[in-house]
C-alpha positions, 0 to 999 in steps of 0.5 A: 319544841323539836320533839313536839314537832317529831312527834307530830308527824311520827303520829301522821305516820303511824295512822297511815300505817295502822289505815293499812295494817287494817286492810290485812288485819281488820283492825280499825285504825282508831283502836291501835290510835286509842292503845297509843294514846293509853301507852304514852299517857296513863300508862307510861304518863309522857303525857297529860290532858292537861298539859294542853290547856284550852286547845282540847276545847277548841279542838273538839268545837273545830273537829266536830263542824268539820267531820259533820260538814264532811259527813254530810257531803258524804250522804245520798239521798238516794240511798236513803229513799231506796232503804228509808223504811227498814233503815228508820225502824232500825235506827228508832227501836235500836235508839230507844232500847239503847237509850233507855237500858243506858239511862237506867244502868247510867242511874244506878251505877252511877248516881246520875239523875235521870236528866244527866243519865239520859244524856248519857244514854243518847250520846251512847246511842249512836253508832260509828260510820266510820268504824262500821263501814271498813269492819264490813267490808271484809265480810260477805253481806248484802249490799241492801244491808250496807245500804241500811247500815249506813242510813242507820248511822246518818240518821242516828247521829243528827238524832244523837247530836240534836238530842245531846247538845239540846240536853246539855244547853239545858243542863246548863241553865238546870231548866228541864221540861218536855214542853221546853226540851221539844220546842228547843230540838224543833226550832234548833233543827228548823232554824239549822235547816233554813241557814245551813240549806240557805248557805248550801244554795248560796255557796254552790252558786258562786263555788266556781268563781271561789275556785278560781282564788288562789288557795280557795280550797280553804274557803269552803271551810271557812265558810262552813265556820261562818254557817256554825257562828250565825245558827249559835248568834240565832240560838239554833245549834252550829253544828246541826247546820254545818251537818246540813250544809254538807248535806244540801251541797252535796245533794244540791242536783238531786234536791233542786228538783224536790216539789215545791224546791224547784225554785232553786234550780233558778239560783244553781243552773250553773252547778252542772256536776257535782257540787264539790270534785273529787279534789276537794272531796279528798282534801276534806277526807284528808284533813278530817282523817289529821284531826281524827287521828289526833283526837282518838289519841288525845281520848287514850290519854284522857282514859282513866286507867286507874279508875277502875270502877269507871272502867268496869261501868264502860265494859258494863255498858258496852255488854248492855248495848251489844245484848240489848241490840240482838233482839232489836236486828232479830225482829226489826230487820225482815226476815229475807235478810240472810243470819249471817247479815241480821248477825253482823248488823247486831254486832256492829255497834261500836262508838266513835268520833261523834260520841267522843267529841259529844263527851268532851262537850259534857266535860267542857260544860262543868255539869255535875258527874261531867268527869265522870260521864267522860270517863264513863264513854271514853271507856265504852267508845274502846270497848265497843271497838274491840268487841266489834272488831272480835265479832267482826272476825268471828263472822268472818272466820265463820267461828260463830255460826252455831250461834247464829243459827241460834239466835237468828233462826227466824231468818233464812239461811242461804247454806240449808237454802242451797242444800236444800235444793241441791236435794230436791234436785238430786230427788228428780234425777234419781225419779228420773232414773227410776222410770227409765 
């Protein structure tokens, strides 16, 4: 039991340490968390996935509500209404292309029936915010682009986790039909929208009296529980209204004054800042940061190693998904955005936290090829890591900028830019001098 605990915290520890190597080194924290995970599991076989039973099922039901609540309160709507049409082009064309290039590979590399596939190809998807985000921020790119990263990531996970989840319910129960899948995705999402926004209203309104509790910090995600188990006791989805929640709690000030939702300025007037302070915002992050740091090590021990063949499917995969996403920044993103941004933004497709826990469900389920899926995306959320964090360097170093040029020569390049000026300029000065 000792050794447990020790272990415990020297893996607190050590994710602290390795979220501050990355501000020297550029390497997300969650790469050298999977690597640990591998060493002590695979590798040097210290530990087994199984030897934790039921608590990975739990774990990942409670990881997931609370990093889509935390994500949600991390959303501003006002972000998303400066760069929503650039933002949704991207995050649709890129979502399709993807999809459908996994979906086939998924078909034919794996057996899977197109049903089965298909979840594969929507779980893989959907790109990481929180191992994009640190891997741009070393680099020298537009804060428009920043901006569009971000909405791709918020809108492409609710896609991605409405999309999944519906086609696993249905996996389940083997019922597959358009008419059925569509119905189920809009009444999930409505009916996720109408608790999760209510609950919103609802616990900002009466936040300041919970304050005032001993320990009430705690409160809020326990109320958050509460939204998750009424949306499944209605057959909607828990973790698309504790997303929502967070979404409507931490834009409350900004919605209420929608048309048409006035109304709730009636219910909120007491809300005169923000919904949540930078206390408990930080104890969230905080708590989030714990059950990531866990999760991503639990991932490395449940990666088959010797499972070459899965492997060699992830590095496969993850090729598919980088190529197949260098036409779609080309031409989807407008050509005044700079080489240098439309080639970091067709790079930055690493898996993370969502993909994972999403997998983990697929295993939970029991569905026919279940292991193997999750073998299959444990394999791909490490790969794409590493090949965004290679090209992110690259980028960075300016190694790849032959390429670039290549590649993304329809954009405009702020360098031949500038020495094109500085010609046209040196040009005047010598006509000027000619006439004198």
């Amino acid at each position: 039991m000792e050794a447990i605990i020790i272990s415990l915290a020297i893996l607190i520890f050590l994710a602290h340490l390795f979220s501050t190597l990355f501000v020297k080194t550029g390497v997300p924290e969650v790469l050298p968390l999977l690597l640990l995970g591998i060493l002590i599991g695979p590798v040097l076989h210290l530990v087994s996935p199984d030897d934790f039973g039921l608590v990975d099922q739990v774990f990942s039901q409670v990881l997931l509500i609370v990093i889509l609540f935390e994500s949600g309160l991390g959303i501003r709507i006002s972000q998303i209404r400066t760069t929503w049409a650039a933002a949704s082009r991207l995050t649709i064309i890129s979502f399709i292309i993807t999809c459908a290039a996994v979906t086939l590979l998924a078909h034919i590399m794996l057996g899977l029936n197109i049903a089965y596939a298909l979840i594969l190809g929507i779980i893989l998807a959907d790109n990481s915010f929180a191992v994009i985000i640190p891997l741009i921020s070393k680099l020298n790119i537009s804060s428009n682009l920043r901006t569009t990263l971000l909405v791709e990531c918020t809108m492409g996970s609710v896609i991605t986790i409405v999309g999944a989840i519906t086609m696993i319910g249905m996996a389940k129960t083997n019922s597959f039909s358009a008419n059925m899948i569509i119905a189920k995705i809009l009444y999930t999402f409505v009916t996720a929208v109408i608790i999760g926004g209510a609950a919103a209203v609802f616990w900002t309104t009466v936040l300041n009296k919970v304050r005032q509790l001993q320990n009430g910090i705690f409160l809020t995600l326990a109320f958050v529980f509460v939204v998750y188990s009424a949306c499944q006791m209605l057959g909607s989805d828990g973790a698309i209204g504790s997303f929502i929640f967070g979404i409507v709690a931490g834009n409350i000030r900004v919605i209420r004054k929608f048309h048409g939702l006035k109304f709730i300025e009636f219910f909120t007037s007491n809300v005169k800042s923000k919904a949540f302070n930078e206390v408990e915002k930080s104890f969230f992050g905080e708590v989030v940061f714990v059950m990531r740091t866990f999760f991503f090590v639990y991932i490395g021990l449940a990666i088959q190693i010797n499972s070459l063949y899965d492997m060699l499917c992830g590095f496969l995969f993850s090729l598919v998904i980088f190529l197949a996403r260098i036409p779609v920044a080309n031409y989807v993103l407008d050509k005044n955005f700079t080489r240098l941004d439309t080639a970091v933004a067709s790079a930055m497709v690493p898996k993370g936290l969502v993909t994972a826990v999403l997998a983990s469900l697929i295993a939970q389920a029991g569905l026919p090829g279940g292991q193997t899926i999750q073998n299959t995306i444990y394999s791909v959320i490490m790969f794409t890591i590493i090949l965004s964090t290679v090209f992110a360097f690259l980028l960075e170093k300016g190694h790849a900028r032959r390429a670039v040029n290549f590649l993304f020569k329809r954009h405009r390049d702020p360098q031949a830019d500038a020495q094109a000026a500085a010609q046209i300029q040196s040009e005047v000065i010598n006509r000027k001098v000619i006439l004198k």
